[in-house]
Kinemage of the C-alpha trace (Angstrom):
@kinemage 1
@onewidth
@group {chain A} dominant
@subgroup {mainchain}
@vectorlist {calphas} color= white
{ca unk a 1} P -78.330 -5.407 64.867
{ca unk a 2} L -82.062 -4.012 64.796
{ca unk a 3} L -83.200 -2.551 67.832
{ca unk a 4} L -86.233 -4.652 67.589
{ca unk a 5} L -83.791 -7.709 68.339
{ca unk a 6} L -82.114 -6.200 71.160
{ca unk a 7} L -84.534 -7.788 73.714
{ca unk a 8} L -83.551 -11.331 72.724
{ca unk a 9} L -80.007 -10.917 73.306
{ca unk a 10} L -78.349 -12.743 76.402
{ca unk a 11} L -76.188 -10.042 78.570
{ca unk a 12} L -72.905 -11.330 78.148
{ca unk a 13} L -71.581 -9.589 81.054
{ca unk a 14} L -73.847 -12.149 83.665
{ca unk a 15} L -71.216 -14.138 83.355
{ca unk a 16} L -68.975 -12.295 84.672
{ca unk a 17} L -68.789 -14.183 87.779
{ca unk a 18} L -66.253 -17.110 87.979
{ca unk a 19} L -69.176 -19.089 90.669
{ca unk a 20} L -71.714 -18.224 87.669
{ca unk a 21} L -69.012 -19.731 84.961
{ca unk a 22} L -69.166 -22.910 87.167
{ca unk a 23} L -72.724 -23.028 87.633
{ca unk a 24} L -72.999 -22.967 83.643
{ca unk a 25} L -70.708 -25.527 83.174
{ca unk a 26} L -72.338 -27.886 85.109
{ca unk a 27} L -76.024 -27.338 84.322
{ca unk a 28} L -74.827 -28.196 80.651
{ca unk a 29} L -74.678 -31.987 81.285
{ca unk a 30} L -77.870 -32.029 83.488
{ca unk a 31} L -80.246 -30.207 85.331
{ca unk a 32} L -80.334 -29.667 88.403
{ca unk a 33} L -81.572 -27.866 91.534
{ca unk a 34} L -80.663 -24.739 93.972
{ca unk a 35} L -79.545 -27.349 96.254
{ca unk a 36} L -78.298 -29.721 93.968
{ca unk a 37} L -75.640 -26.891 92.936
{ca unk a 38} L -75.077 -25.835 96.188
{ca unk a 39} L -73.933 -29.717 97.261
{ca unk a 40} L -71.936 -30.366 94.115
{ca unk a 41} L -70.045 -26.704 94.097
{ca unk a 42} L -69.573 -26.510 98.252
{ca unk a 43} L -71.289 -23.349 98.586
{ca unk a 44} L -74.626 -21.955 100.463
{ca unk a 45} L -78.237 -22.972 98.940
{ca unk a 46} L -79.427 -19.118 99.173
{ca unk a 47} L -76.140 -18.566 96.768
{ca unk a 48} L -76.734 -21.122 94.399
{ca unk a 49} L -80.276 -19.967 94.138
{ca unk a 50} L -79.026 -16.882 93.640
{ca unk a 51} L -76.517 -17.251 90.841
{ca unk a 52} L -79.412 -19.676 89.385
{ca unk a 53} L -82.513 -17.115 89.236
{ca unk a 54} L -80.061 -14.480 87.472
{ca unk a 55} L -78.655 -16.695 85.065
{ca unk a 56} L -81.935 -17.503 84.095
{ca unk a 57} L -82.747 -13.985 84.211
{ca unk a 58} L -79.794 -13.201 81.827
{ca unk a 59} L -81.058 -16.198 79.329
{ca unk a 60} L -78.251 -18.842 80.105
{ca unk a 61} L -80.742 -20.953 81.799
{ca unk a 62} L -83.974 -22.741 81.122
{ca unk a 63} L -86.474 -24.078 83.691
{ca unk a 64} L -86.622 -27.960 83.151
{ca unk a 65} L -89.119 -29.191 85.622
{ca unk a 66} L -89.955 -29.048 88.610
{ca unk a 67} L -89.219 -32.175 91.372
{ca unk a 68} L -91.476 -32.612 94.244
{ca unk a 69} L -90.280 -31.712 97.657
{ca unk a 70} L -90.411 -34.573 100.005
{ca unk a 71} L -92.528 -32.946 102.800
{ca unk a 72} L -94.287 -29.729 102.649
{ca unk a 73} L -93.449 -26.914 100.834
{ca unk a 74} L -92.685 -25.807 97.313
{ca unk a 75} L -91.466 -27.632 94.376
{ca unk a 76} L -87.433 -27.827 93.514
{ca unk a 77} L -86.976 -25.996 90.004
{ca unk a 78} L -84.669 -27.642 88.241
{ca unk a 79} L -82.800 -25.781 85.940
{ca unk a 80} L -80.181 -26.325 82.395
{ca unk a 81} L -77.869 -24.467 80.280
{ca unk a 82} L -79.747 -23.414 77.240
{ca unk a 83} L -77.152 -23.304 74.570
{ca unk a 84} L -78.833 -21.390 71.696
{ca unk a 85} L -77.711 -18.414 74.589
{ca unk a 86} L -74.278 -18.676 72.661
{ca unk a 87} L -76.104 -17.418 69.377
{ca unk a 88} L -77.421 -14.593 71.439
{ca unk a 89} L -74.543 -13.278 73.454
{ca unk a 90} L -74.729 -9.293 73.250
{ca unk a 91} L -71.213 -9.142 72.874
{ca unk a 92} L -70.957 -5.060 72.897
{ca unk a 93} L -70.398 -4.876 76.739
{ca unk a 94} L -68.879 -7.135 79.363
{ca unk a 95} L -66.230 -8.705 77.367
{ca unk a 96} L -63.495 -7.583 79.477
{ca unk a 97} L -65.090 -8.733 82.645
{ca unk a 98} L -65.958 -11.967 81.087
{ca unk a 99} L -62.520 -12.583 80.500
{ca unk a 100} L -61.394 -11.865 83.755
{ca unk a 101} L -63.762 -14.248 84.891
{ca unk a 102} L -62.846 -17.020 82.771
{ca unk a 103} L -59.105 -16.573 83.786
{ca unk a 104} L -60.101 -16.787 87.332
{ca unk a 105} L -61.753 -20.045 86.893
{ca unk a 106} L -58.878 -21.204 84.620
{ca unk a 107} L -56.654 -20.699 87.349
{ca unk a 108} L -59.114 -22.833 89.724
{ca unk a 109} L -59.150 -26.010 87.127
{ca unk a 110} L -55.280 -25.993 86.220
{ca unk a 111} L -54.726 -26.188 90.228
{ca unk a 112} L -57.449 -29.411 90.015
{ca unk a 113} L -55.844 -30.783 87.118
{ca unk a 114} L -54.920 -34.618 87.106
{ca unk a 115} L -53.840 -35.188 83.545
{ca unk a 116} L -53.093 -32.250 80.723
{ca unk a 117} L -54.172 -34.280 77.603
{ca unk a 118} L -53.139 -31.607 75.459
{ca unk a 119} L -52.386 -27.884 75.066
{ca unk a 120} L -52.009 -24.997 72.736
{ca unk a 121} L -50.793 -21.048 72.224
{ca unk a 122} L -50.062 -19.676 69.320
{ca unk a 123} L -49.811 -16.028 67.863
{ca unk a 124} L -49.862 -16.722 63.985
{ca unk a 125} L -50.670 -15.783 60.854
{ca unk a 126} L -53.150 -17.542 59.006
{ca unk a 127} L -54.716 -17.454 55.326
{ca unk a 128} L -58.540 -16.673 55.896
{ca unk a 129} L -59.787 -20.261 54.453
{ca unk a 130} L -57.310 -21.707 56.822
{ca unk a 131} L -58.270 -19.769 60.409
{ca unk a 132} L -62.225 -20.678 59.173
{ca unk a 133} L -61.705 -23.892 58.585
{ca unk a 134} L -59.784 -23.919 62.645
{ca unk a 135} L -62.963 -22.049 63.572
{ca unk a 136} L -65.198 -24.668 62.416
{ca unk a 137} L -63.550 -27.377 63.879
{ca unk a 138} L -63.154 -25.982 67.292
{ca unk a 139} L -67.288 -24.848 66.809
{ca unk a 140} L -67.965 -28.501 65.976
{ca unk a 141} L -66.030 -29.625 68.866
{ca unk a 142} L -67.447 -27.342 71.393
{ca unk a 143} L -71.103 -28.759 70.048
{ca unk a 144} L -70.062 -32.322 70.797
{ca unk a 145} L -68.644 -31.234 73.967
{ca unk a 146} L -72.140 -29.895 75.166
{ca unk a 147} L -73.867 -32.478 73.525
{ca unk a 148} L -72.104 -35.789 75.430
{ca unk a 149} L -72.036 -34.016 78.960
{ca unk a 150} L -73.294 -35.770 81.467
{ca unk a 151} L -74.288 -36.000 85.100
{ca unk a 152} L -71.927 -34.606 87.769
{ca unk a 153} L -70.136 -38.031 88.466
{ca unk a 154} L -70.871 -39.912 85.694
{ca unk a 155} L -67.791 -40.347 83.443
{ca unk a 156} L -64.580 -38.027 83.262
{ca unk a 157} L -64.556 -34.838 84.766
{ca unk a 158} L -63.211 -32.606 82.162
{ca unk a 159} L -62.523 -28.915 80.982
{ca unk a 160} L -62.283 -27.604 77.599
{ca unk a 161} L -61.397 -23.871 77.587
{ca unk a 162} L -61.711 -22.503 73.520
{ca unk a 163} L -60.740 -18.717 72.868
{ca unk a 164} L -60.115 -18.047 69.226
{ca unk a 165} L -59.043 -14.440 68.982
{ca unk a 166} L -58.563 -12.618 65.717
{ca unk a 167} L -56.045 -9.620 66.730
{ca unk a 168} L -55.542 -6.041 65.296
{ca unk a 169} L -52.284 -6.030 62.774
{ca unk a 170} L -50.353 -3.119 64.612
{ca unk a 171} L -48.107 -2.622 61.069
């Protein structure tokens, strides 16, 4: 990648952070608020304003608008996943803590889980048309996924976890 494009990438390794994972997840079916987060998650406002200001920081965020404060005082920035950040992960560093991350909060939703609707592990070998075409699927379905969220509340809460791993051939 040109080092003149290096400043647009998102730092994969903000999201290293199961609380941040969460955060990200919800913000992608609307925005929301520091406190907003902080009711729907169970956790302190300065925290969620935290996590919020340095995912924003890191590019996985957006500023929506802003929602006046009954009272005095400043205005609530709202905030939502941006998800063109997924076409700018730097993915040269953090990977490994990313992971770890994302297993930690897999752990957290299989304990909440209600219903398994369906499930999947495979190690395989695939002809290269074939794993694309897989690829391309899962892609579209991630798309819709982010798409059709909604609202904390409104609908189904779901969780969609989507790892597609091409492995080294130890022959």
């Amino acid at each position: 990648m040109p080092l003149e494009n290096r400043d647009d990438l998102v730092p994969l390794r903000a999201l290293a952070n199961p609380l941040r994972i969460r955060i990200v997840s919800l913000l992608t079916g609307a925005s929301m608020s520091a406190t907003e987060v902080a009711d729907e998650l169970g956790i302190a406002h300065a925290s969620a304003s935290y996590h919020l200001r340095q995912l924003a920081k890191a590019g996985f965020l957006q500023q929506t608008d802003e929602r006046p404060r009954a009272g005095k005082g400043r205005p609530q920035l709202r905030y939502r996943y941006d998800p063109s950040s997924g076409e700018r992960l730097d993915r040269s560093e953090g990977r490994q803590l990313l992971h770890q991350a994302m297993s930690t909060d897999l752990a957290r939703r299989l304990a909440e889980t209600d219903r398994q609707r369906t499930s999947m592990d495979a190690e395989v070998w695939l002809a290269r048309p074939v794993w694309e075409e897989i690829v391309g699927l899962i892609d579209q379905a991630v798309a819709l996924l982010h798409d059709k969220a909604g609202p904390p509340h409104d609908g189904v809460k779901v969780s969609m976890t989507a790892l597609l791993l091409e492995l080294r051939d130890e022959r």
